[in-house]
C-alpha positions in Angstrom: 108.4 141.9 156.7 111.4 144.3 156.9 111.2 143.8 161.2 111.4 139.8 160.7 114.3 139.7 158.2 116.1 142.2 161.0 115.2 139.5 163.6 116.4 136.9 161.8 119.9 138.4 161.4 119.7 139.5 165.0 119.4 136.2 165.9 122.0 135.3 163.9 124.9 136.5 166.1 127.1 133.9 167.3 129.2 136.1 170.7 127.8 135.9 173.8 127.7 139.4 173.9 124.8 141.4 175.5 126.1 144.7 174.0 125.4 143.2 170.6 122.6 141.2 171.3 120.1 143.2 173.4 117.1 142.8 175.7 115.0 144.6 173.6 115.7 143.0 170.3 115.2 139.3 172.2 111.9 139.9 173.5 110.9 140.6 170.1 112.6 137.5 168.9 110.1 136.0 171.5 107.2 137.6 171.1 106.9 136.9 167.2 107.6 133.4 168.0 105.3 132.5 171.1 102.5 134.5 168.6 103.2 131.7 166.0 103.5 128.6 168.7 99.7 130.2 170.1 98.1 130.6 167.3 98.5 126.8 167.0 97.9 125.9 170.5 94.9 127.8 169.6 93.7 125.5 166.9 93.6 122.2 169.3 93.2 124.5 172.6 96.1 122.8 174.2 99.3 124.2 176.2 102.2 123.2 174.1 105.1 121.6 176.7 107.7 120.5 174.3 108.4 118.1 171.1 108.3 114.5 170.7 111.3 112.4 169.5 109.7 112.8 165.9 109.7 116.5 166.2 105.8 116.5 166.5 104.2 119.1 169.1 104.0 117.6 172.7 101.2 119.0 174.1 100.8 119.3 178.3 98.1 116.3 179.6 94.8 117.3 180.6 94.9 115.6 184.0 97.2 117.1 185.2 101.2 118.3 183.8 103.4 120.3 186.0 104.5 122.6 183.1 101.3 123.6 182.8 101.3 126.9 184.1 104.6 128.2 182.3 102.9 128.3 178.9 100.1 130.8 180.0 103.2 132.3 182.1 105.3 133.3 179.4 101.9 135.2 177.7 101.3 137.0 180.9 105.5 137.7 180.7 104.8 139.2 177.4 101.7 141.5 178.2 103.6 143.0 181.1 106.6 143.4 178.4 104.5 144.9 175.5 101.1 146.4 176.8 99.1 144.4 174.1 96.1 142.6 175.6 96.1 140.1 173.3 98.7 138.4 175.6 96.6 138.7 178.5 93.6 137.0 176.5 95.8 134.1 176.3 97.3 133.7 179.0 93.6 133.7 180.6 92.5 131.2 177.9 95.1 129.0 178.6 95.3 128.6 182.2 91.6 128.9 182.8 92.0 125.2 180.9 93.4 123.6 184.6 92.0 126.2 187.3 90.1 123.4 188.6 93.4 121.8 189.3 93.3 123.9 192.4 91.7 121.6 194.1 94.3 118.9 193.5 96.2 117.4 196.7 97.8 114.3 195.0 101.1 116.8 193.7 103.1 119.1 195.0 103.9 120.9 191.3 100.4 123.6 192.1 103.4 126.1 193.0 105.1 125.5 189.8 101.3 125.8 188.3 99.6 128.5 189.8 102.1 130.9 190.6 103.8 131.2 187.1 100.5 131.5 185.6 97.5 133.1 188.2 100.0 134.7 190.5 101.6 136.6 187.5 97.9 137.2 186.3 96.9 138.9 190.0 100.7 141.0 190.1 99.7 142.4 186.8 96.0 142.9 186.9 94.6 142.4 190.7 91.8 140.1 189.5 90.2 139.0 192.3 89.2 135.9 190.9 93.3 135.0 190.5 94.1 135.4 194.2 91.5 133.4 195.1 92.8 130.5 193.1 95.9 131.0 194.4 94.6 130.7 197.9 92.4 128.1 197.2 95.9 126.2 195.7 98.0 126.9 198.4 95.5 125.4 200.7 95.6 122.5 198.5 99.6 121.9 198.5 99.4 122.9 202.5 97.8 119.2 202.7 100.8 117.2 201.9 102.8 118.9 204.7 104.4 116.6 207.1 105.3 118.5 210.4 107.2 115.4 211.8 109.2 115.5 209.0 109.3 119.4 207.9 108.7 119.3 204.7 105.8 119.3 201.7 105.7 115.5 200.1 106.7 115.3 196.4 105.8 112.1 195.5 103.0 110.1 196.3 104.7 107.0 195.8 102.0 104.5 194.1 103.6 102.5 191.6 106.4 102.3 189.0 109.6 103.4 189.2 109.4 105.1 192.6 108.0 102.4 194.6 110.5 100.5 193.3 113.2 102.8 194.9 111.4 101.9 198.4 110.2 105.5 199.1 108.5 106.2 202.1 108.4 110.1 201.9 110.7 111.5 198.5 111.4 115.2 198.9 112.8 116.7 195.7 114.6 120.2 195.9 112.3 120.8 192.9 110.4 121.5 195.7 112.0 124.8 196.6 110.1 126.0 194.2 106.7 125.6 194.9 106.7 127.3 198.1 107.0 131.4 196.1 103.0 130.5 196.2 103.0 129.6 199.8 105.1 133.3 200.9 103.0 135.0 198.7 99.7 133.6 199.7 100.6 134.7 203.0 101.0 138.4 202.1 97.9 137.8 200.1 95.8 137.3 203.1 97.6 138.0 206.1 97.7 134.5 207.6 101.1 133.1 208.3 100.5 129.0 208.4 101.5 129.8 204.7 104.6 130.9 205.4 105.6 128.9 208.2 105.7 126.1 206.1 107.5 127.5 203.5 110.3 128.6 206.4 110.4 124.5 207.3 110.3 123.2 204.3 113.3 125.5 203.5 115.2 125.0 206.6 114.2 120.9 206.5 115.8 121.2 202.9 119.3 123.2 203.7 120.0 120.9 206.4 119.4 117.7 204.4 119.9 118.8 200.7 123.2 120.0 200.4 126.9 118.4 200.1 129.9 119.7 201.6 130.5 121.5 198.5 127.2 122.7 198.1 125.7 120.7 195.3 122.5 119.3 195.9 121.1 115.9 195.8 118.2 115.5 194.2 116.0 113.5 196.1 116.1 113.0 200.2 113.6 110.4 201.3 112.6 110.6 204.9 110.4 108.5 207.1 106.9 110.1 207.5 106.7 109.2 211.1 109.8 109.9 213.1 111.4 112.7 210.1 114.7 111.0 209.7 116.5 110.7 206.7 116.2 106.8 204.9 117.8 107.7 201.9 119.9 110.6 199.7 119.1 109.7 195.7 118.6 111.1 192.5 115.8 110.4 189.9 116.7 112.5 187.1 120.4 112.7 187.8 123.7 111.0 186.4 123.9 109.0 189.5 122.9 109.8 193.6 126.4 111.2 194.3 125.9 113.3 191.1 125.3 117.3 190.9 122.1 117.6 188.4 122.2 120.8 187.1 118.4 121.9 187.0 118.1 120.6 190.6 121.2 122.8 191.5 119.5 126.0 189.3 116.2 125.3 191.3 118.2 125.5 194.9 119.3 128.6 193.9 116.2 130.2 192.4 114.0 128.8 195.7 116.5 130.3 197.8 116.7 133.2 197.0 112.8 133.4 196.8 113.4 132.6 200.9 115.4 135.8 201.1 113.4 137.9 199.4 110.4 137.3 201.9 112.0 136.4 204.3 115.0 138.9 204.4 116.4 135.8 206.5 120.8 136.3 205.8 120.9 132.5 206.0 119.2 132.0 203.2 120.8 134.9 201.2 123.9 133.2 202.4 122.6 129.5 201.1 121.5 130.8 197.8 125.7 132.8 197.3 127.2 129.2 198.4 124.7 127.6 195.7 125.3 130.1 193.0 129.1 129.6 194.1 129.0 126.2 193.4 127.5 127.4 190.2 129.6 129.8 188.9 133.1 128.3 190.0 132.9 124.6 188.6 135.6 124.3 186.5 133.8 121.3 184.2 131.1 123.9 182.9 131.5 124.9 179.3 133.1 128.4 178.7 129.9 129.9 177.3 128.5 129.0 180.7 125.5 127.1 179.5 125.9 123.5 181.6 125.7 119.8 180.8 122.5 118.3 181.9 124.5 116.8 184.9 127.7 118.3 186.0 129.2 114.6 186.7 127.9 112.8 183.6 129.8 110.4 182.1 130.5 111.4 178.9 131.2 114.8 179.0 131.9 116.6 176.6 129.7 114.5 174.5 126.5 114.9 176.3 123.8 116.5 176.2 123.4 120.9 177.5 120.6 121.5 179.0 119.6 125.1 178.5 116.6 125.7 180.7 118.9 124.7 183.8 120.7 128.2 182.5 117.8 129.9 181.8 116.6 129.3 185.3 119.8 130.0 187.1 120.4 133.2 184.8 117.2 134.3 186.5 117.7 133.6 189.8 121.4 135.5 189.6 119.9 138.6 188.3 117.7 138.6 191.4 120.3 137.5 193.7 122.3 140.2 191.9 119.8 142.7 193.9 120.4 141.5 197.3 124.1 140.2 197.2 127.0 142.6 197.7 128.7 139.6 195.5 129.1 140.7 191.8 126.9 138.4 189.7 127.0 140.9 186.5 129.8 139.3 184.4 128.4 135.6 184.8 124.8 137.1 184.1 126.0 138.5 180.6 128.1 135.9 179.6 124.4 133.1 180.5 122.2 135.2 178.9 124.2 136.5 176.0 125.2 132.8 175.6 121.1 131.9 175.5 120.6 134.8 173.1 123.0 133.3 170.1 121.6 131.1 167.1 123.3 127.9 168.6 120.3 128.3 171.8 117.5 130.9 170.3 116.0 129.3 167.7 115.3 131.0 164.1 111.8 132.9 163.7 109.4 130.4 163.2 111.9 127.3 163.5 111.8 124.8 166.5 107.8 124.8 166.5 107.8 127.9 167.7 109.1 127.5 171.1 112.2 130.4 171.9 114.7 128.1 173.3 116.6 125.0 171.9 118.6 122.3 173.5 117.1 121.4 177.1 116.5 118.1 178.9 114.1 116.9 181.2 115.4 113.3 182.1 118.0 111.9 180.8 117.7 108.6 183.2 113.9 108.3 181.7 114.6 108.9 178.2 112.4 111.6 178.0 112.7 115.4 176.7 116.4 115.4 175.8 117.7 118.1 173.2 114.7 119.6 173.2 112.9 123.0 174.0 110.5 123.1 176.6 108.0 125.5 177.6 109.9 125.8 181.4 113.3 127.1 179.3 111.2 129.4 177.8 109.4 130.7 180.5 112.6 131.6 182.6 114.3 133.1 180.1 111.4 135.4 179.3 111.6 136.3 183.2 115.2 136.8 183.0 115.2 139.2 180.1 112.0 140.9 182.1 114.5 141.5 185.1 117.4 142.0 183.3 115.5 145.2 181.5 114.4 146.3 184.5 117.7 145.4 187.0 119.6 147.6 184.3 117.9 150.1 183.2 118.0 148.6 179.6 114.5 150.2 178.3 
């Protein structure tokens, strides 16, 4: 009892100040909380994503959900973090719930899926079993790679919204982050078609992708037979011409996922123009955390979104490691921002998630000012790296 009244002040510090607020005192934030939100996740054997707009637990589909693998993610985040096996159990309950998923080749999220949750499960336990599914995964998301036009398909566009766009072949940089399974599958087994694919994807992407500025649109829709570009859009963005800010977070992060298997300087050098972009626009709040879209219309009245920080807080501390730019200062003032009461949410408040105020699409009037399992899950990474980077233990 005496630890959680201490966590609950802790939490209660309003400076975005990592000298006051520490590593160590946040991932015991988290770990009491995520113990709370799986005991319940427990009791209907779900994977919580986020909340409703009543409040009311919003559990991952069954089918199929891209967030699917960050929930079992964070668990495996906290076994490495604590030693306690009780994390591992769950994160083995939980993602063993979609392993058959692996066999999926109608989505391109099985990156998303089965590296956060199997791929951290094989780095911290080398179960045969997980590599396999990760192979078995890639091979999967390998099917919707188009060599004419260099790049793994998104979308399979069948219906709704998206066929009405007139979408031939939609690549989202979203993408850029499914292909950390493809490079590591490769050093998994040795065989480089993995890889390769990853490399065009990423090269298809830096060509097409990115403004003068480098911002990002979100979506680039080619023609599947002859490769060239029909259209530059956005689907979860202010507008086409807009910056998003979770699509510019996951440019960033998958970049510099290039570099680090790659040890390719172009993308080290994509990933410092991204984080550039990043760090230097002069419409971004002073605590750092971002609007949902840099060029929304109502700013300042619109909505943060939190897990675009969480993710690029993550990707800076690793780009920290290659980069002979400084990333430090902007790295304490994200995550010391996350780690105050107006984004960390008060032991056993929120449902139980770690994270408050995040948006998943604004133009879809879904997910906004909400947590969701994907904010959570990076900013568990981040204060993983950040311990380590630091030499905080």
């Amino acid at each position: 009892m005496v630890l959680l009244v201490c966590l609950q002040i802790a939490c209660l510090d309003t400076k975005p100040n990592l000298s006051k607020v520490t590593v160590e005192r946040e991932l015991k934030n988290a770990e009491i909380q995520l113990n709370l939100l799986v005991k319940e996740a427990e009791t209907v054997n779900r994977i919580p994503r986020t909340l409703n707009k009543e409040g009311e637990m919003h559990w991952a589909r069954e089918d199929f959900d891209w967030t699917e693998g960050f929930f079992p993610g964070s668990c495996w985040y906290l076994f490495e973090a604590t030693g306690d096996k009780k994390w591992k159990t769950a994160a083995e309950k939980f993602q063993g719930q979609f392993e058959n998923h692996k066999y999926l080749t109608t989505n391109h999220d099985l990156g998303f899926v089965f590296n956060c949750s199997y791929g951290n499960g094989f780095r911290l336990t080398n179960n045969e079993a997980f590599k396999d599914v990760m192979i078995t995964a890639s091979n999967s998301l390998l099917t919707r790679f188009n060599p004419n036009v260099g790049c793994i398909k998104s979308w399979d566009v069948t219906g709704g919204w998206q066929k009405e766009r007139g979408w031939m072949f939609p690549v989202i940089v979203d993408n850029m982050m499914n292909l950390e399974l493809l490079f590591e599958t490769s050093k998994l087994t040795g065989d480089s078609k993995y890889k390769k694919a990853a490399i065009i994807h990423a090269n298809t992407t830096m060509k097409n992708h990115f403004r003068d500025n480098n911002s990002s649109f979100h979506v680039v829709d080619y023609d599947p037979k002859t490769g060239e570009v029909r259209n530059k859009q956005t689907a979860q963005g202010f507008s086409d011409d807009s910056s998003w800010a979770r699509g510019q977070a996951w440019g960033l992060y998958g970049y510099t996922v290039c570099y680090r298997y790659t040890k390719d300087k172009k993308y080290l050098d994509q990933a410092q123009k991204i984080a550039d972009y990043i760090l230097s626009y002069k419409g971004t709040p002073e605590d750092g955390i971002p609007y949902w879209d840099y060029n929304a219309e109502n700013i300042p009245n619109e909505p943060r979104d939190v897990s675009a920080a969480a993710i690029t807080v993550s990707a800076l501390i690793e780009l920290d490691e290659y980069s002979k730019v400084n990333y430090k200062a902007a790295i304490d003032k994200v995550l010391g921002s996350l780690a105050t009461n107006e984004y960390t949410a008060a032991l056993g408040k929120n449902h139980n998630f770690i994270l408050k105020h995040s948006v998943g699409s604004i133009p879809h009037n879904n997910e906004i000012d909400v947590p969701l399992n994907y904010a959570d899950y990076y900013y568990l990474e981040a204060l993983l790296r950040y311990e380590n980077q630091y030499n905080t233990k």
